[in-house]
Structure formats: structure tokens, C-alpha cells
N, C-alpha and C positions, 0 to 999 in steps of 0.2 A: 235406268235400273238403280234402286236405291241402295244403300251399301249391306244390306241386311239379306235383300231378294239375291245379293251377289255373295252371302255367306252361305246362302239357303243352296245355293245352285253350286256352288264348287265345294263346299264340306259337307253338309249334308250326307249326298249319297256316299260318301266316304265312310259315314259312319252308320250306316243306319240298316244293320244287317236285318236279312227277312227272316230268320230262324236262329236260335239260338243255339241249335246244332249245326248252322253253319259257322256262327262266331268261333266256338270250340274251334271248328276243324281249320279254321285261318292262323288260328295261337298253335294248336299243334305243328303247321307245317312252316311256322317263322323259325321255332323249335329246335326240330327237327335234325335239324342239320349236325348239330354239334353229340345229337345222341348218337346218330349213325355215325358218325367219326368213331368217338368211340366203341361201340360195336364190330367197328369193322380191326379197330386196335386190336379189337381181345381174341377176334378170332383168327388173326393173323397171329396174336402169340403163341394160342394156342396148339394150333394148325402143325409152326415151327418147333413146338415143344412136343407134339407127339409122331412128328415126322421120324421112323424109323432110318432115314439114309443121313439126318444127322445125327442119330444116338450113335450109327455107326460111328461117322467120322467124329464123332469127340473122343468115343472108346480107343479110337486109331490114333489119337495125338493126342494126347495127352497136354496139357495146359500148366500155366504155370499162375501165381496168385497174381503177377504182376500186369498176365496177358487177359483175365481176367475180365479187372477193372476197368483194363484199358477197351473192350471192346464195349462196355456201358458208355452211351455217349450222356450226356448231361441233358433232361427235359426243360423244356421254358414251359413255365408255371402259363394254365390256361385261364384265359378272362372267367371271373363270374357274374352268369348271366342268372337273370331273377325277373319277375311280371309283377309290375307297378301299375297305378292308375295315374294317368295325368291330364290335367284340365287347363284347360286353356284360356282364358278369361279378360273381361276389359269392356270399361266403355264404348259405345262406339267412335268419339273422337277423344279418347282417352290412351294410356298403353297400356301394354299387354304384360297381363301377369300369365307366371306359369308356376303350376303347384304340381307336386307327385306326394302322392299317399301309397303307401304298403298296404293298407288297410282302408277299404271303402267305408268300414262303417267305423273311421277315428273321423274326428273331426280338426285333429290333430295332423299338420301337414308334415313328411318329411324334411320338404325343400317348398322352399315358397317365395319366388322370386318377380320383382317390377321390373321387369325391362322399356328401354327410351322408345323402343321400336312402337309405333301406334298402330292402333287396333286395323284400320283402314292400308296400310303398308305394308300388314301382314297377308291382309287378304286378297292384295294384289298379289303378292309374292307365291301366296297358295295357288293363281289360276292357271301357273306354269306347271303345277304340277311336282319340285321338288323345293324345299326346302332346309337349308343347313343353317343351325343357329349356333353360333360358334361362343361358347364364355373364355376371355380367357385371364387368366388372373398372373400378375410380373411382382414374385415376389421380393426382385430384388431391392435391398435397403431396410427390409422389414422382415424379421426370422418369423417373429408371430405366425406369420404365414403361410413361413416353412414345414413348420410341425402341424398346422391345424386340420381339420375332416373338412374335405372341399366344400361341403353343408355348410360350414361355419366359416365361411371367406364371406367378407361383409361388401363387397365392391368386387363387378367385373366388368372386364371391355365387352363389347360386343359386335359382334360378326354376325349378318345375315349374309347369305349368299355369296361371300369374299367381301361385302361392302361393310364399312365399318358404321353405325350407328349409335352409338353413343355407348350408355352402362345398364349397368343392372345393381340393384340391389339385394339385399335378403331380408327379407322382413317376418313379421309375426304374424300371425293369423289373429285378425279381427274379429272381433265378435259377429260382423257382417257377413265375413268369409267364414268361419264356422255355421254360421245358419246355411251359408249358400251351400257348404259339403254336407249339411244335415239336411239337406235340400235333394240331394242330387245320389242319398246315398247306395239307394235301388238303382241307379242311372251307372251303369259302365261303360258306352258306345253312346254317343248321341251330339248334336248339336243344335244350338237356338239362340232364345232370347229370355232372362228373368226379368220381371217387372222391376221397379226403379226398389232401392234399398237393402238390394241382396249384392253380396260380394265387399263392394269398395263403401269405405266411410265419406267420401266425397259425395256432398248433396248437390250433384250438378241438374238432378233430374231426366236422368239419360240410363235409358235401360241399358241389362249386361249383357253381351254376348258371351256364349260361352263354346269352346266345344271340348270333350270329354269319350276320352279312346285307353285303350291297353298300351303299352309300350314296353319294349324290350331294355330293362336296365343293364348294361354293361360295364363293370367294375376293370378296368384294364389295370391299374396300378393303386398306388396312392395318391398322383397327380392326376388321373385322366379316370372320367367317368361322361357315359353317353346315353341317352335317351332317344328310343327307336320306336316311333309309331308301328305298330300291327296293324294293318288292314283286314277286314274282310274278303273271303275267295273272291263275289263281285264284285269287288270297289279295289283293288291293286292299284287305281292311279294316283292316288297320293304318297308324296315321300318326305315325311318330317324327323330330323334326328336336329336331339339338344346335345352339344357335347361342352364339358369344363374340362378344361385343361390349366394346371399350375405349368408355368414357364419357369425356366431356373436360370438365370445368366450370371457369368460370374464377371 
């Protein structure tokens, strides 16, 4: 089986929803979750605030400004989450880029990264089924680093699966890679093969693989931001998340 028939056969079905009203309904219920939280928040305030056996007992004790306050406990600020496009890209014995756009029809990438890992090591890694791509960037010795938008860290380690494989860079969108997102900009779910000259500036002569899915972006801090492949309802077996994390040591 050649390395192409083994991206066809474990990604593929992954992305290749039969209805477009099924795609919706897979994004709605990765979603989901954090709306019904909420909901279930307000109606438990609510519920507590028109509860007539507490209007009693506050009427019956009286409170004081001190006891107040003190019964507010302190909220942790909750992650924000937002739906990105990201594409997955690379020769076939070349490595593996990964781009995220906000906007399928910029040609303009948010984040646009060369990782060491190779095209053919990732797709072994996929026929297990889960994948964790770990960036993580040690700012110590260098404040630059400290203050900058994780986007603009120019060098990170890299983590697949707990194993360590070299770095990643940040780089710019080529004019090759702009035609290949001007290429694909109808395409939100899919994966394949472009003919030789779309994507990478390297004329090695070797078509691109690509594959190209929804993902769950998660803003956890200013150091920690993550990338959550969406599935379709019948394709749940794959699991890819990209996470950057700044490390702080003192």
C-alpha cells in the first residue's frame, strides 16, 4: 500500500461528510457543551433568585455589607473558544506544515507553521487514531518572548504523542501557499493530493498532500492556546489537537 492509498484510507473518511447538514450538526454538538453550561448557570440563578423560601430567610436575617461580599466567591475567567479552518499540508517525503485561517476566503493565514515531523510519520501516527501535537516554546533568557502573541514566537519544540521531534518554525505565506488557499477556498472538510507547484516553493517535483477540517480554537491564557479537530457525526474516529504553550522558568 503506497503512502497516499494509506492517507486515502485513514483520513479521508474522517473528513468527507455525506451532507452538509450533517457537517453543521457535528460543529453544533463539539459546541455544545459550554452553551448548556451556561444555561444551566442562569437558570439555577434564576430559579434561586425567585425562590420565595429564600426571599424569606434573607427578610429574617438581615445581612450585613461585610457578609455580603464575603458570600460572592471569585469566578475563573472561562477559555475562549471560536471555529477556525486548518489545513494540514506537505510533501510526501517532505514535513508537515500547518496553517489556521479565520477566514476561508483570506488567503492571508493566521498562523502558519513548518514542523520537523514528516509527512509519512504523521500518518502513521493518524492510524492509531489519536494525535497530540505539542509546541512548546522556554522563554527563559529571552523577555522578547515573554511579552509577544504566541502567533509571533518564531521557534518551537516539538511534541507528538509525548515523543519529542525536533521544531517548528513560523513562517510566511508564499505565494505558492496563497494560490494553494485560493485553491481550496470552497473546500472546508476534505483531504487529498494537489498537483506538483501548489503549496511549498521547493521544486522537488512531488505532489502535496493536504488535509483540511474545522477545528475548535481554545484561547486558555496568554501562554496556552489549542487546536481541536471537529469530526463529522460518522467519522468520530479521529482525534487531532495542536496545543502552544509558553513555559516560564525562573
Amino acid at each position: 500500500m503506497t503512502k497516499i492509498d494509506a492517507l486515502r484510507r485513514f483520513i479521508i473518511p474522517c473528513f468527507s461528510p455525506t451532507k452538509k447538514t450533517t457537517h453543521s450538526a457535528g460543529t453544533k454538538k463539539r459546541l455544545s457543551t459550554s452553551l448548556r453550561d451556561d444555561l444551566d448557570d442562569i437558570d439555577a440563578a434564576a430559579s434561586k433568585t425567585h425562590d420565595p423560601r429564600d426571599q424569606d430567610s434573607q427578610s429574617s436575617s438581615p445581612t450585613t455589607e461585610n457578609d455580603a461580599v464575603s458570600t460572592i466567591a471569585p469566578q475563573q475567567p472561562r477559555p475562549s473558544k471560536s471555529m477556525v479552518i486548518g489545513t494540514i499540508f506537505g510533501h510526501r517525503l517532505g514535513h508537515v506544515w500547518f496553517c489556521i485561517q479565520h477566514d476561508r476566503l483570506s488567503t492571508k493565514p493566521t498562523l502558519l507553521l513548518e514542523l520537523s515531523i514528516k509527512t509519512h510519520q504523521l500518518v502513521n501516527e493518524m492510524r492509531f487514531g489519536l494525535v497530540r501535537v505539542t509546541l512548546e516554546c522556554d522563554e527563559s533568557g529571552r523577555s522578547q518572548l515573554a511579552t509577544c502573541p504566541l502567533h509571533s514566537v518564531p521557534l518551537w519544540t516539538v511534541h507528538c504523542n509525548g515523543r519529542q521531534l525536533g521544531f517548528a518554525g513560523r513562517r510566511r505565506a508564499s505565494d505558492k501557499v496563497k494560490l494553494m488557499l485560493k485553491t481550496m477556498q470552497s473546500t472546508t472538510v476534505g483531504a487529498g493530493v494537489m498537483p506538483t507547484g501548489y503549496g511549498l516553493e521547493s521544486d522537488s517535483g512531488q505532489e502535496v498532500m493536504y488535509m483540511r477540517a474545522n477545528y475548535e480554537h481554545v484561547v486558555g491564557s496568554a501562554d496556552s492556546e489549542s487546536f481541536h479537530l471537529i469530526n463529522p457525526d460518522q467519522y468520530p474516529g479521529q482525534e487531532l489537537s495542536v496545543f502552544l504553550l509558553r513555559s516560564k522558568h525562573s
